[in-house]
mmCIF entry with sequence, helices, sheets and N, C-alpha, C, O atoms, coordinates in Angstrom:
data_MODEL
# 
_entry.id   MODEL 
# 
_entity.id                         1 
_entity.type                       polymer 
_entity.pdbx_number_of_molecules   1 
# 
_entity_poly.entity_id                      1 
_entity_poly.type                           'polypeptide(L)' 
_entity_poly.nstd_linkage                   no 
_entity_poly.nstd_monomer                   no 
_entity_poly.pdbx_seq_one_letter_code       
;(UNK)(UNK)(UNK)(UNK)(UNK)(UNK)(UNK)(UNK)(UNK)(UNK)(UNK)(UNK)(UNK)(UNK)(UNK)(UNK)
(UNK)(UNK)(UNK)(UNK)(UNK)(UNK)(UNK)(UNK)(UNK)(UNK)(UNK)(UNK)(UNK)(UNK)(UNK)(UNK)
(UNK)(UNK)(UNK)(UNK)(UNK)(UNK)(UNK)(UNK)(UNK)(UNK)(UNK)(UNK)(UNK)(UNK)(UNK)(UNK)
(UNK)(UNK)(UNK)(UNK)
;
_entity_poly.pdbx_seq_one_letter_code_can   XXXXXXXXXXXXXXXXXXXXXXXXXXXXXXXXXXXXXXXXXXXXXXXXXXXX 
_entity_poly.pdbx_strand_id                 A 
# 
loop_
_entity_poly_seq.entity_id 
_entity_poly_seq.num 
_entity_poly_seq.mon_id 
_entity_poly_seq.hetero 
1 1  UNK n 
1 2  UNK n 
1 3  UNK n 
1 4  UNK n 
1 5  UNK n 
1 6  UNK n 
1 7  UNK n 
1 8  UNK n 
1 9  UNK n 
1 10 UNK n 
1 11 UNK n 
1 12 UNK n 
1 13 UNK n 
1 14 UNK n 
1 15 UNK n 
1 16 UNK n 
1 17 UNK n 
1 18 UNK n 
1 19 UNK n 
1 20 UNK n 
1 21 UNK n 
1 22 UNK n 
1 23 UNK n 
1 24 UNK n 
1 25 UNK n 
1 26 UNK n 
1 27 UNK n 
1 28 UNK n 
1 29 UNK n 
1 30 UNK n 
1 31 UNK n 
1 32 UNK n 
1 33 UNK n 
1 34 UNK n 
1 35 UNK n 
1 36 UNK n 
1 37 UNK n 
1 38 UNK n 
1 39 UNK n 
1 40 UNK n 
1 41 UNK n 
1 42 UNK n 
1 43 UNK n 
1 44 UNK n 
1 45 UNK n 
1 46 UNK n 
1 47 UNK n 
1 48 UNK n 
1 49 UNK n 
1 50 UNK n 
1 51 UNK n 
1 52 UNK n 
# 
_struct_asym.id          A 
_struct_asym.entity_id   1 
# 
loop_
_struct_conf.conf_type_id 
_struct_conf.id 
_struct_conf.pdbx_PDB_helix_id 
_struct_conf.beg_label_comp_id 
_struct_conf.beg_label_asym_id 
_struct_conf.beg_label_seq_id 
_struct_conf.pdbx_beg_PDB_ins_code 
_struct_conf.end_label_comp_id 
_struct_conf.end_label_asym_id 
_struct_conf.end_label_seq_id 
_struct_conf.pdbx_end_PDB_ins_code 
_struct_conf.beg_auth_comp_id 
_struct_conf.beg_auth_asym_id 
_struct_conf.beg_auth_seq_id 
_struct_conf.end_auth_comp_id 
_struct_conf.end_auth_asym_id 
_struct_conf.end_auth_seq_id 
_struct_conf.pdbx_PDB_helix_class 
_struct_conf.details 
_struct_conf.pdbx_PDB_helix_length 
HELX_P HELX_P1 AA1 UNK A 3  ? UNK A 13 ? UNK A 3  UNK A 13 1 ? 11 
HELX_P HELX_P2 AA2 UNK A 18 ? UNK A 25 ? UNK A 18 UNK A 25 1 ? 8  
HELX_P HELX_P3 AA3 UNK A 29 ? UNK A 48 ? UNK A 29 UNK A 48 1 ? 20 
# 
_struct_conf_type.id          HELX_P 
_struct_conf_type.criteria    ? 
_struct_conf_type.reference   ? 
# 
loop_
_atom_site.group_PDB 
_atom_site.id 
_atom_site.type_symbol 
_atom_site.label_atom_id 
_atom_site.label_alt_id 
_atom_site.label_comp_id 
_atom_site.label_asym_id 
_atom_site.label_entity_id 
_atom_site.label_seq_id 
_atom_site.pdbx_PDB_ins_code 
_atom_site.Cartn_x 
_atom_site.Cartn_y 
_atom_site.Cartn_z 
_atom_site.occupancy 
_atom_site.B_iso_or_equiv 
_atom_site.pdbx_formal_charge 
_atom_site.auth_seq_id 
_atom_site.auth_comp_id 
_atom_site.auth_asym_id 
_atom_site.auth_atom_id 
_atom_site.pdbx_PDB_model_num 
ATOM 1   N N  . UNK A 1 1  ? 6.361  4.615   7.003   1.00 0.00 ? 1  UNK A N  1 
ATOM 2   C CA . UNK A 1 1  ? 5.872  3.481   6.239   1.00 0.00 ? 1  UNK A CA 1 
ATOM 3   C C  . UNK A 1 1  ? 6.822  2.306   6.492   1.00 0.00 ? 1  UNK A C  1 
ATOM 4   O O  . UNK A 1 1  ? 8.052  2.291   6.439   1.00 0.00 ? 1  UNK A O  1 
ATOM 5   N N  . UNK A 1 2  ? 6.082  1.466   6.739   1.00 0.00 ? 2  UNK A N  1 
ATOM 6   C CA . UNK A 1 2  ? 7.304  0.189   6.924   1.00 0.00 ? 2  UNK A CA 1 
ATOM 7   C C  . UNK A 1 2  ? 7.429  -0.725  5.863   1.00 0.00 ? 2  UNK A C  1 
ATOM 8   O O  . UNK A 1 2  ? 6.651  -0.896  4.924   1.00 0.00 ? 2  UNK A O  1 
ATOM 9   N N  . UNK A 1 3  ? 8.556  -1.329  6.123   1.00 0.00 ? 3  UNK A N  1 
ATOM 10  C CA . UNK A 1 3  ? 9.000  -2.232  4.479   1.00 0.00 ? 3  UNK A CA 1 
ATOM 11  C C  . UNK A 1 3  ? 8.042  -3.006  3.620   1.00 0.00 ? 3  UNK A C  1 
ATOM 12  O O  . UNK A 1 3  ? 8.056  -2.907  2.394   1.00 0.00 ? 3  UNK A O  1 
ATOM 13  N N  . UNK A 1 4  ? 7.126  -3.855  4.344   1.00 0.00 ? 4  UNK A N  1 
ATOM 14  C CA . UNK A 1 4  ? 5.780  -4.635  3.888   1.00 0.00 ? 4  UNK A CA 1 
ATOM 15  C C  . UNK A 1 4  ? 5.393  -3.465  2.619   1.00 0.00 ? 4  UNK A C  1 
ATOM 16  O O  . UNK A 1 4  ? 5.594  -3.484  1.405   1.00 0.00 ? 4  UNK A O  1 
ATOM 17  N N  . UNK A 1 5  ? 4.649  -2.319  3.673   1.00 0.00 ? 5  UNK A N  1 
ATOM 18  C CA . UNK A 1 5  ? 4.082  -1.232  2.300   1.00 0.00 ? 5  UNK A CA 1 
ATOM 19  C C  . UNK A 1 5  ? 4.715  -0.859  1.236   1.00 0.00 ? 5  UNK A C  1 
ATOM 20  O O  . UNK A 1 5  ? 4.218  -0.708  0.120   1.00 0.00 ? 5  UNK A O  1 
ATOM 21  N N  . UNK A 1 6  ? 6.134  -0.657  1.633   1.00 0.00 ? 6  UNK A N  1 
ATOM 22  C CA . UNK A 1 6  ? 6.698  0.342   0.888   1.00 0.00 ? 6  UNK A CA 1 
ATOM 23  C C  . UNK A 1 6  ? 7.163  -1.194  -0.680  1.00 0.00 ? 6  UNK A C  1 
ATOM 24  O O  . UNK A 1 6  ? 7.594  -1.044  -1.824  1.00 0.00 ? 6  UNK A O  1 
ATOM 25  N N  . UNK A 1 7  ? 6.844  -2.260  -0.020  1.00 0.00 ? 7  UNK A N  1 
ATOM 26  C CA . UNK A 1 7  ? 7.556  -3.482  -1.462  1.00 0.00 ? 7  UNK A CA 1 
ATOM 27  C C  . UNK A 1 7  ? 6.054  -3.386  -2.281  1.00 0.00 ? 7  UNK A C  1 
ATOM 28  O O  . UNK A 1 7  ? 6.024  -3.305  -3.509  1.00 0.00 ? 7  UNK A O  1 
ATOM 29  N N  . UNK A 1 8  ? 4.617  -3.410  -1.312  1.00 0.00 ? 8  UNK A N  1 
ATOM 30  C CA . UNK A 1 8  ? 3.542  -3.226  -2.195  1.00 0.00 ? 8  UNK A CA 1 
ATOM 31  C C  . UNK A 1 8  ? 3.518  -1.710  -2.963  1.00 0.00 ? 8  UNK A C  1 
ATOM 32  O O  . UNK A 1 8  ? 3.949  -1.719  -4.116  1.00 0.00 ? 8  UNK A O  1 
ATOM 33  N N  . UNK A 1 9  ? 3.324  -1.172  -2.739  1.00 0.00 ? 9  UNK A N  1 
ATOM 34  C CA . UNK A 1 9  ? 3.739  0.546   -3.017  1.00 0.00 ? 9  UNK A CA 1 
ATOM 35  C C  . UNK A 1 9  ? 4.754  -0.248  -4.661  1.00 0.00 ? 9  UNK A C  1 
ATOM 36  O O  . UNK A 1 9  ? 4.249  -0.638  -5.714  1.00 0.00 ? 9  UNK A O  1 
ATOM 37  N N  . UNK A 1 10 ? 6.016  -0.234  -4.323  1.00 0.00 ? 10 UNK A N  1 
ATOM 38  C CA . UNK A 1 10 ? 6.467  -0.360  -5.490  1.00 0.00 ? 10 UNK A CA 1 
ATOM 39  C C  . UNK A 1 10 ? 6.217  -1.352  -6.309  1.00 0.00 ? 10 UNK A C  1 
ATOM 40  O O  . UNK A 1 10 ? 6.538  -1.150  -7.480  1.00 0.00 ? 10 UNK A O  1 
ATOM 41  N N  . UNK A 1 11 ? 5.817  -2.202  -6.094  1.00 0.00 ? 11 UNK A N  1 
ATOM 42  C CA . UNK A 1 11 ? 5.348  -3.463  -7.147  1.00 0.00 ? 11 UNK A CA 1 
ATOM 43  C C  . UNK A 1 11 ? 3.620  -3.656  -7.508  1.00 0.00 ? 11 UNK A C  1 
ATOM 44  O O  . UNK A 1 11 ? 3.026  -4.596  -8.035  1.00 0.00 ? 11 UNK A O  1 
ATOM 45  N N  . UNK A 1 12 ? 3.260  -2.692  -7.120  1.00 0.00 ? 12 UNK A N  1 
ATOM 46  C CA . UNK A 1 12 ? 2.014  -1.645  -7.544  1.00 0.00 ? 12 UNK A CA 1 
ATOM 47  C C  . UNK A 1 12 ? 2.600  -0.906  -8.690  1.00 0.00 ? 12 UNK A C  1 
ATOM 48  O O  . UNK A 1 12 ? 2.316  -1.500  -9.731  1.00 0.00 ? 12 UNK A O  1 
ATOM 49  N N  . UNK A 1 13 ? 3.242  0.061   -8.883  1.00 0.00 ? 13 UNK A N  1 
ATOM 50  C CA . UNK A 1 13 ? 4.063  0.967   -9.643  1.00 0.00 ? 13 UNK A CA 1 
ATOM 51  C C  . UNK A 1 13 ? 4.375  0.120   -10.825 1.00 0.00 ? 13 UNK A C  1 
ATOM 52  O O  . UNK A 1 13 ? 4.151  0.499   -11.975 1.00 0.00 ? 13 UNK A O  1 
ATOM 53  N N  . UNK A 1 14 ? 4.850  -0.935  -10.552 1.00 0.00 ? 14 UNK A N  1 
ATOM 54  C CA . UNK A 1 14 ? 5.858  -1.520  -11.093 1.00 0.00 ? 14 UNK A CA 1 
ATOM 55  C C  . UNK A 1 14 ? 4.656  -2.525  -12.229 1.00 0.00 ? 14 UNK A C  1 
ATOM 56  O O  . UNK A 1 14 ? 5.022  -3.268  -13.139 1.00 0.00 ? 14 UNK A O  1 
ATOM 57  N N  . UNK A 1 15 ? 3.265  -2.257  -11.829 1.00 0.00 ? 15 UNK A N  1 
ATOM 58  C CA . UNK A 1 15 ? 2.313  -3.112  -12.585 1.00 0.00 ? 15 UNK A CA 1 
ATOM 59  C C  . UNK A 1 15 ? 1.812  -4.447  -12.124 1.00 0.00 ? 15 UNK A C  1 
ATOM 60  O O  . UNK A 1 15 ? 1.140  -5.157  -12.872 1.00 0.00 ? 15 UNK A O  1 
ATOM 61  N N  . UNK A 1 16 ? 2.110  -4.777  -10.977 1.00 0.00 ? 16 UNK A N  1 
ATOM 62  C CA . UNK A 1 16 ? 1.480  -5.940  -10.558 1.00 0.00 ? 16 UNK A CA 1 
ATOM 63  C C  . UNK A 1 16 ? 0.486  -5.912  -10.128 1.00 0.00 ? 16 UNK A C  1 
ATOM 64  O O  . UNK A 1 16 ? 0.034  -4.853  -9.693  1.00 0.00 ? 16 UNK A O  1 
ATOM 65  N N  . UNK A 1 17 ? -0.300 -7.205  -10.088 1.00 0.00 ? 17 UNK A N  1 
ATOM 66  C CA . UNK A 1 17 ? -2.343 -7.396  -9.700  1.00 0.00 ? 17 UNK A CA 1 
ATOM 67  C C  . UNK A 1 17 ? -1.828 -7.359  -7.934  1.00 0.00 ? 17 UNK A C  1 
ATOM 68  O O  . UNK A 1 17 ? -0.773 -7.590  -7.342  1.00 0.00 ? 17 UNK A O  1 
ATOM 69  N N  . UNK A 1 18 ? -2.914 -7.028  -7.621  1.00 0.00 ? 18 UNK A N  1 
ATOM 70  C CA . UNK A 1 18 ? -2.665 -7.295  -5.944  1.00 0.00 ? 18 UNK A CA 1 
ATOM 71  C C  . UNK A 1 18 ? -2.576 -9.308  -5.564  1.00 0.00 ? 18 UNK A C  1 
ATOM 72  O O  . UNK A 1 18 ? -2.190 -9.951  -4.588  1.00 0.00 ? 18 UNK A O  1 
ATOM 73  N N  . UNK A 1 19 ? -2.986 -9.580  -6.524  1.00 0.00 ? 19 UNK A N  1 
ATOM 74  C CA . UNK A 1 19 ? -3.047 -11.059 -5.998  1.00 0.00 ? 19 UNK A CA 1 
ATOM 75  C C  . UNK A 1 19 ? -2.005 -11.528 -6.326  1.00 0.00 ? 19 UNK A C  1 
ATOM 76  O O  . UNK A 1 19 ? -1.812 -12.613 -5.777  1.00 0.00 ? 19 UNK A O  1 
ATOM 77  N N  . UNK A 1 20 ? -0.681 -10.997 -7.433  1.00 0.00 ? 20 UNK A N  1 
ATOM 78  C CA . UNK A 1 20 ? 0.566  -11.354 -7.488  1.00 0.00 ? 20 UNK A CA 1 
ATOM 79  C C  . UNK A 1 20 ? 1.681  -10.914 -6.407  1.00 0.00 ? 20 UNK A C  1 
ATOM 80  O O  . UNK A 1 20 ? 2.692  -11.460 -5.966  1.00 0.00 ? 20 UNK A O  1 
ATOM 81  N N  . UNK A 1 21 ? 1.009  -9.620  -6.170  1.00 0.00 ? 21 UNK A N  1 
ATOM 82  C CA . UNK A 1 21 ? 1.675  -9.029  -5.068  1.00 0.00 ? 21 UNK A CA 1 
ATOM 83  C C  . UNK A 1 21 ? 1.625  -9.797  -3.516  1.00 0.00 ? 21 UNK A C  1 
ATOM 84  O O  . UNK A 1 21 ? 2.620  -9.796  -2.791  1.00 0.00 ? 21 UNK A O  1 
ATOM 85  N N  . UNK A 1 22 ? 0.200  -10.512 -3.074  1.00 0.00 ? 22 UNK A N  1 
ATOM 86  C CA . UNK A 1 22 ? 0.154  -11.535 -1.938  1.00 0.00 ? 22 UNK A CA 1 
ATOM 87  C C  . UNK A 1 22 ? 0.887  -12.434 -2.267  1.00 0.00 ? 22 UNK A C  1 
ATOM 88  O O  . UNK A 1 22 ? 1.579  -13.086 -1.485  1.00 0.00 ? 22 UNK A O  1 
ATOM 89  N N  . UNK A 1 23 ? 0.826  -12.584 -3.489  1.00 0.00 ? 23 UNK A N  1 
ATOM 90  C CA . UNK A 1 23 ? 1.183  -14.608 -3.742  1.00 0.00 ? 23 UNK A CA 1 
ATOM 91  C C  . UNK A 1 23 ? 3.090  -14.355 -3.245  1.00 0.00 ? 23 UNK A C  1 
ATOM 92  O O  . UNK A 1 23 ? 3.685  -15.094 -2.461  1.00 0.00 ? 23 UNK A O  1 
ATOM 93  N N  . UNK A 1 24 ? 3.516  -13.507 -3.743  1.00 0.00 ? 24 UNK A N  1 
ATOM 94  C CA . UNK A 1 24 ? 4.796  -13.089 -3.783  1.00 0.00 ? 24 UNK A CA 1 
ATOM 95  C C  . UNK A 1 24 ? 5.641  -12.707 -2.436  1.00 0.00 ? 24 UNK A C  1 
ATOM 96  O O  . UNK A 1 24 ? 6.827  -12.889 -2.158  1.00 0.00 ? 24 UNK A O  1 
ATOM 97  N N  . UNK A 1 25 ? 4.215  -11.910 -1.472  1.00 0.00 ? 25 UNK A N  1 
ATOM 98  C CA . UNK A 1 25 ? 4.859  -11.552 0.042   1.00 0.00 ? 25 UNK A CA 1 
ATOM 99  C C  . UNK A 1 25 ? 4.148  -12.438 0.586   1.00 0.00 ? 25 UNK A C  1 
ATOM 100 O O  . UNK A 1 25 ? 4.096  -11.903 1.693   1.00 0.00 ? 25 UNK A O  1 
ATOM 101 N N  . UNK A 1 26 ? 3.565  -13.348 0.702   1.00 0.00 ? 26 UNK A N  1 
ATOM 102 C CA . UNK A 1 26 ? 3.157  -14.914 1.253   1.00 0.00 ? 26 UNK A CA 1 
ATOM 103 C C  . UNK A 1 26 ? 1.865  -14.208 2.328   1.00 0.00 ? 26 UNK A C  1 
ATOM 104 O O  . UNK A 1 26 ? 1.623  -14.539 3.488   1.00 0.00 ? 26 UNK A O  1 
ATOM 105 N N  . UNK A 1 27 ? 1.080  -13.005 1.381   1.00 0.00 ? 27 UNK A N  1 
ATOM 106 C CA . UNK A 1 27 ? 0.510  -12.332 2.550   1.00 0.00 ? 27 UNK A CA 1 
ATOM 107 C C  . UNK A 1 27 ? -1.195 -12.591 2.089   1.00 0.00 ? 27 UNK A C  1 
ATOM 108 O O  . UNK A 1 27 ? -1.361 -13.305 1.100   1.00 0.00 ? 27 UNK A O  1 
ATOM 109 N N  . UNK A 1 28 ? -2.069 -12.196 2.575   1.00 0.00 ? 28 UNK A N  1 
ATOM 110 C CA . UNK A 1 28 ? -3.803 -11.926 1.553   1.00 0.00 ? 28 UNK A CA 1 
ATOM 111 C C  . UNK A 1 28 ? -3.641 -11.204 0.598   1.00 0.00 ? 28 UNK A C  1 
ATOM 112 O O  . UNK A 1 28 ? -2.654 -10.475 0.495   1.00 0.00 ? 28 UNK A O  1 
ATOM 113 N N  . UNK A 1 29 ? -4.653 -11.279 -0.346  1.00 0.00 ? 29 UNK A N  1 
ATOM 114 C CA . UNK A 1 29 ? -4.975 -9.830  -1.102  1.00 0.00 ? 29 UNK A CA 1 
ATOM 115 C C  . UNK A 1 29 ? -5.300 -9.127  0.195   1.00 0.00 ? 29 UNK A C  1 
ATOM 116 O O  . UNK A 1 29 ? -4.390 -8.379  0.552   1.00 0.00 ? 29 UNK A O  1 
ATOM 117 N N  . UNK A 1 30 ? -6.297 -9.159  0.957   1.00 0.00 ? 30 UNK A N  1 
ATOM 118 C CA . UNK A 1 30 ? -6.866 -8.481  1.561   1.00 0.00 ? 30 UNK A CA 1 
ATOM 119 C C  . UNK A 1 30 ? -5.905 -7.652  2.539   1.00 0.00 ? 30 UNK A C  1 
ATOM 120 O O  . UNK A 1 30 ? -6.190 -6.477  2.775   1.00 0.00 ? 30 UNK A O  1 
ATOM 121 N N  . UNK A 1 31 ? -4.653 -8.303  3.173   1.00 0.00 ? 31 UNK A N  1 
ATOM 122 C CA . UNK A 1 31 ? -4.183 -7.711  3.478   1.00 0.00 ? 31 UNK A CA 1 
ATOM 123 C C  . UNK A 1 31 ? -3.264 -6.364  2.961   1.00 0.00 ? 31 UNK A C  1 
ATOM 124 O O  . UNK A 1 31 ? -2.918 -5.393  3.633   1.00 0.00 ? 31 UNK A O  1 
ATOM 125 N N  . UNK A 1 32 ? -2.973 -6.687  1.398   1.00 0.00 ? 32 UNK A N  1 
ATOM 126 C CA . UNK A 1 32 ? -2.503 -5.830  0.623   1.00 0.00 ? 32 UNK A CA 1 
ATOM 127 C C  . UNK A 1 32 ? -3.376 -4.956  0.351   1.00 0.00 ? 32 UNK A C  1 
ATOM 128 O O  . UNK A 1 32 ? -2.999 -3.785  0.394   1.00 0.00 ? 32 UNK A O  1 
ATOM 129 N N  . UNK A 1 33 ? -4.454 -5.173  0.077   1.00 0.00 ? 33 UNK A N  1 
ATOM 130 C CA . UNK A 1 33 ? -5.779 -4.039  0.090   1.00 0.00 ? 33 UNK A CA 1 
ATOM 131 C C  . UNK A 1 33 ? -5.902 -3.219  1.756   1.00 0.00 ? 33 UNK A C  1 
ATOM 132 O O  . UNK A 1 33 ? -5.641 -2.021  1.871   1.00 0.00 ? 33 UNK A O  1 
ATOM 133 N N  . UNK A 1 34 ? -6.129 -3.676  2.387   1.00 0.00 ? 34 UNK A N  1 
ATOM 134 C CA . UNK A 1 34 ? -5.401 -3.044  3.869   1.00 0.00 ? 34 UNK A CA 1 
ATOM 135 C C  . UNK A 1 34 ? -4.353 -2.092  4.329   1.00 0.00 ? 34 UNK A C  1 
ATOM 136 O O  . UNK A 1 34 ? -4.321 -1.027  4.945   1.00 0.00 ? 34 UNK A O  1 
ATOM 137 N N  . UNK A 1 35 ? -3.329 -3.090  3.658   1.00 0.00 ? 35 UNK A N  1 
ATOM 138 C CA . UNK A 1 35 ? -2.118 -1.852  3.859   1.00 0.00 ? 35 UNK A CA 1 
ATOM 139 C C  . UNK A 1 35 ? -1.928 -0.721  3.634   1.00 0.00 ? 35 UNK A C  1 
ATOM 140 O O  . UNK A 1 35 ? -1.500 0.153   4.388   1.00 0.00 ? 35 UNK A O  1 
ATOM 141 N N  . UNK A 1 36 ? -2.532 -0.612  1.556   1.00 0.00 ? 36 UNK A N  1 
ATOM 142 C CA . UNK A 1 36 ? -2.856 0.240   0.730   1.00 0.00 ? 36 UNK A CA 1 
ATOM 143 C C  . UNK A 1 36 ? -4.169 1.348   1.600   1.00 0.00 ? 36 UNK A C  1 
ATOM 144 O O  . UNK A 1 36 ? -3.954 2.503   1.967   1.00 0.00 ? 36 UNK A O  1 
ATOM 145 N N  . UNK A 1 37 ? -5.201 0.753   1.726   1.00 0.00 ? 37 UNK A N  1 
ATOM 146 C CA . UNK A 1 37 ? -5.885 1.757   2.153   1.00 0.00 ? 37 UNK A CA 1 
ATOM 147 C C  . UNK A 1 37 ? -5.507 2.484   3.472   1.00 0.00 ? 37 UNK A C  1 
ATOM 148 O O  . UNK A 1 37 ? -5.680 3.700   3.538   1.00 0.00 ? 37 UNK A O  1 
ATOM 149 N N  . UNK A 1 38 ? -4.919 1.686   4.688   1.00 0.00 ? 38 UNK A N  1 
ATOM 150 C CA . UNK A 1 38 ? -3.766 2.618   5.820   1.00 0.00 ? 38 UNK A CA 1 
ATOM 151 C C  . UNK A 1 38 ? -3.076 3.973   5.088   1.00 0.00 ? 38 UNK A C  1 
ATOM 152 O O  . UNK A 1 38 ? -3.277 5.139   5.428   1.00 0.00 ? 38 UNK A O  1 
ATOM 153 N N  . UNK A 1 39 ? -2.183 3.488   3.957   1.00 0.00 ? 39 UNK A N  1 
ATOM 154 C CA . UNK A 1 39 ? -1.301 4.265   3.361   1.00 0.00 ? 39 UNK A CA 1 
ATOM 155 C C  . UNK A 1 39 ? -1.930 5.377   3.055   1.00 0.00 ? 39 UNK A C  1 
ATOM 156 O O  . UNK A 1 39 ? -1.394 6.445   3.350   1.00 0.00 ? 39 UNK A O  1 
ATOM 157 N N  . UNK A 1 40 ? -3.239 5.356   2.377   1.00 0.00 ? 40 UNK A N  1 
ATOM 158 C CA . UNK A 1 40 ? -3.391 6.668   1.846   1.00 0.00 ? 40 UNK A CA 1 
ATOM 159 C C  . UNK A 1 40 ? -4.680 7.086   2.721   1.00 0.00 ? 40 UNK A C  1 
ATOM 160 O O  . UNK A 1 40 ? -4.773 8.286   2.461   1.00 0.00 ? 40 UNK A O  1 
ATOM 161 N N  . UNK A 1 41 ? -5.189 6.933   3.154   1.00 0.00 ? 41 UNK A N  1 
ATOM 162 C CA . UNK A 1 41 ? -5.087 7.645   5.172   1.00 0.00 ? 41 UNK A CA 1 
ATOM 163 C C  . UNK A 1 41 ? -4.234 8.036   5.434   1.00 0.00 ? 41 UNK A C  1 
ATOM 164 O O  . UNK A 1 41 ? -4.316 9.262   5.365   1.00 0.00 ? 41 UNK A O  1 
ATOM 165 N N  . UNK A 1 42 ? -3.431 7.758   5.704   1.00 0.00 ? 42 UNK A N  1 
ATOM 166 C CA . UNK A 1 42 ? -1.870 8.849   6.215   1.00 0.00 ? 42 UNK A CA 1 
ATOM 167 C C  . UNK A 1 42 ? -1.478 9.911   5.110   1.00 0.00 ? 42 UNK A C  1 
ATOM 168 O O  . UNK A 1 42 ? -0.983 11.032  5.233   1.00 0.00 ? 42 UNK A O  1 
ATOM 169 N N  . UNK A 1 43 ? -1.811 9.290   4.141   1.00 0.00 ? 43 UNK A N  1 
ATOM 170 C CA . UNK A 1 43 ? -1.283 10.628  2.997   1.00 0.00 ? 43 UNK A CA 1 
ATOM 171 C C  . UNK A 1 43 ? -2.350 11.789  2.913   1.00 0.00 ? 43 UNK A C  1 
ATOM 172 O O  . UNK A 1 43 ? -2.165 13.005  2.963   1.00 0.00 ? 43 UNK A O  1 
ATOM 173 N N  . UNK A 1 44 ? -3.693 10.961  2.752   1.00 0.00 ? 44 UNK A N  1 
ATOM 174 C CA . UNK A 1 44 ? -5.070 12.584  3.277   1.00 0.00 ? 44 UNK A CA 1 
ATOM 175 C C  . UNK A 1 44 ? -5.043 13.245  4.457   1.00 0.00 ? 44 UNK A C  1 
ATOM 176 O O  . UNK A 1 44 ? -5.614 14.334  4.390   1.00 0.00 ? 44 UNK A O  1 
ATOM 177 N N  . UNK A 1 45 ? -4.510 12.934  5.686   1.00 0.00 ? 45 UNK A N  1 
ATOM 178 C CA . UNK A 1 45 ? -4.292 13.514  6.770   1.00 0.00 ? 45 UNK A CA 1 
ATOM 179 C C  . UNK A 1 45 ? -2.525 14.670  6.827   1.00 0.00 ? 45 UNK A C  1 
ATOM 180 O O  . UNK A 1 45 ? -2.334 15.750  7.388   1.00 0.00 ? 45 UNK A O  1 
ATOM 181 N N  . UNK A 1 46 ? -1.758 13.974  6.156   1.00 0.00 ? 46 UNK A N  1 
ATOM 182 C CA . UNK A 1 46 ? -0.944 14.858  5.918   1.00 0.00 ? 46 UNK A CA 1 
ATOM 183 C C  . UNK A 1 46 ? -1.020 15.676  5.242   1.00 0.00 ? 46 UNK A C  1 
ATOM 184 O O  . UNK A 1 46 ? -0.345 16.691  5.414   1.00 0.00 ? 46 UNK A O  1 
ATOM 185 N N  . UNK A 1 47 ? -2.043 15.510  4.015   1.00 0.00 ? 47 UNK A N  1 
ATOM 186 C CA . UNK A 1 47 ? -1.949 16.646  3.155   1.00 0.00 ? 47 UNK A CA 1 
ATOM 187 C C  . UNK A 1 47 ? -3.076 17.501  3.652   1.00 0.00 ? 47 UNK A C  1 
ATOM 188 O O  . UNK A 1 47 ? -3.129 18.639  3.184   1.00 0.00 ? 47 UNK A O  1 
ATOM 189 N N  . UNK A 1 48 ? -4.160 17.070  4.692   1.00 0.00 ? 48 UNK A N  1 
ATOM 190 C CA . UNK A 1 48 ? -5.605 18.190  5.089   1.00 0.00 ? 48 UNK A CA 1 
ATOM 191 C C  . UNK A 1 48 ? -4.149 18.574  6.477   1.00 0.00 ? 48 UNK A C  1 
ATOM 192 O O  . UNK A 1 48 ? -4.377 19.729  6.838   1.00 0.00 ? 48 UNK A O  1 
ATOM 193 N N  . UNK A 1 49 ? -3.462 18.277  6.904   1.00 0.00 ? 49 UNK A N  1 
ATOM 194 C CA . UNK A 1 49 ? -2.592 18.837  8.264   1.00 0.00 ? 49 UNK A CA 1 
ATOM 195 C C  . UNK A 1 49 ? -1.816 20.164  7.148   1.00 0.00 ? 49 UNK A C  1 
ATOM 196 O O  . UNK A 1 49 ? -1.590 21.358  7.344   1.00 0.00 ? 49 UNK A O  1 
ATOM 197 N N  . UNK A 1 50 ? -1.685 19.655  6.483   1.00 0.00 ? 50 UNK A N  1 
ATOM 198 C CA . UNK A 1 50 ? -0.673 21.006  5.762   1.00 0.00 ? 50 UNK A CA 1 
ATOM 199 C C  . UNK A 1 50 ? -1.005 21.693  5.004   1.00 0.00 ? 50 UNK A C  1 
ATOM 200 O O  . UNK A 1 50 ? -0.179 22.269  4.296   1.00 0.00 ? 50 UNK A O  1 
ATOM 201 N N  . UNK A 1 51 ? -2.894 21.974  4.808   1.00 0.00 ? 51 UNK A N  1 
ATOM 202 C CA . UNK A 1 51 ? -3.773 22.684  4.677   1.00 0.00 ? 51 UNK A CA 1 
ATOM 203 C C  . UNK A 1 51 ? -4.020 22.697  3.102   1.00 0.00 ? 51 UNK A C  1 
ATOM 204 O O  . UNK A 1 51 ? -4.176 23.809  2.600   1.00 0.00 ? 51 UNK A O  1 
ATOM 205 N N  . UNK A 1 52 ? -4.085 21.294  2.055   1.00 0.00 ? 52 UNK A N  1 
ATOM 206 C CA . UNK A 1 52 ? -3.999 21.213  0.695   1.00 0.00 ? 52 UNK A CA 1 
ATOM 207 C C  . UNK A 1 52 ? -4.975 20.897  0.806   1.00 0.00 ? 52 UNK A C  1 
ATOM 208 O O  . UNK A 1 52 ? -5.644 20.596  -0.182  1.00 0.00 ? 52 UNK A O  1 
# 
């Protein structure tokens, strides 16, 4: 995961709207909606690879 995700990831956690979260990394919502959905693609493929 690279740093971009991992600051949305926590400031998700942390309770923020996705549109505070763009306004903040100077990025889209959409791209934060993007990232997020990459992320957990990688997390259903790791967890169907390790047979959960």
């Amino acid at each position: 995961m690279d740093r971009l995700t991992l600051q949305i990831v926590l400031m998700k956690i942390q309770g923020y709207s996705t549109h505070e979260i763009a306004r903040y990394l100077k990025i889209t919502e959409k791209a934060v909606y993007r990232r997020m959905d990459r992320l957990k693609e990688k997390i259903k493929k790791y967890f169907n690879m390790r047979g959960n």
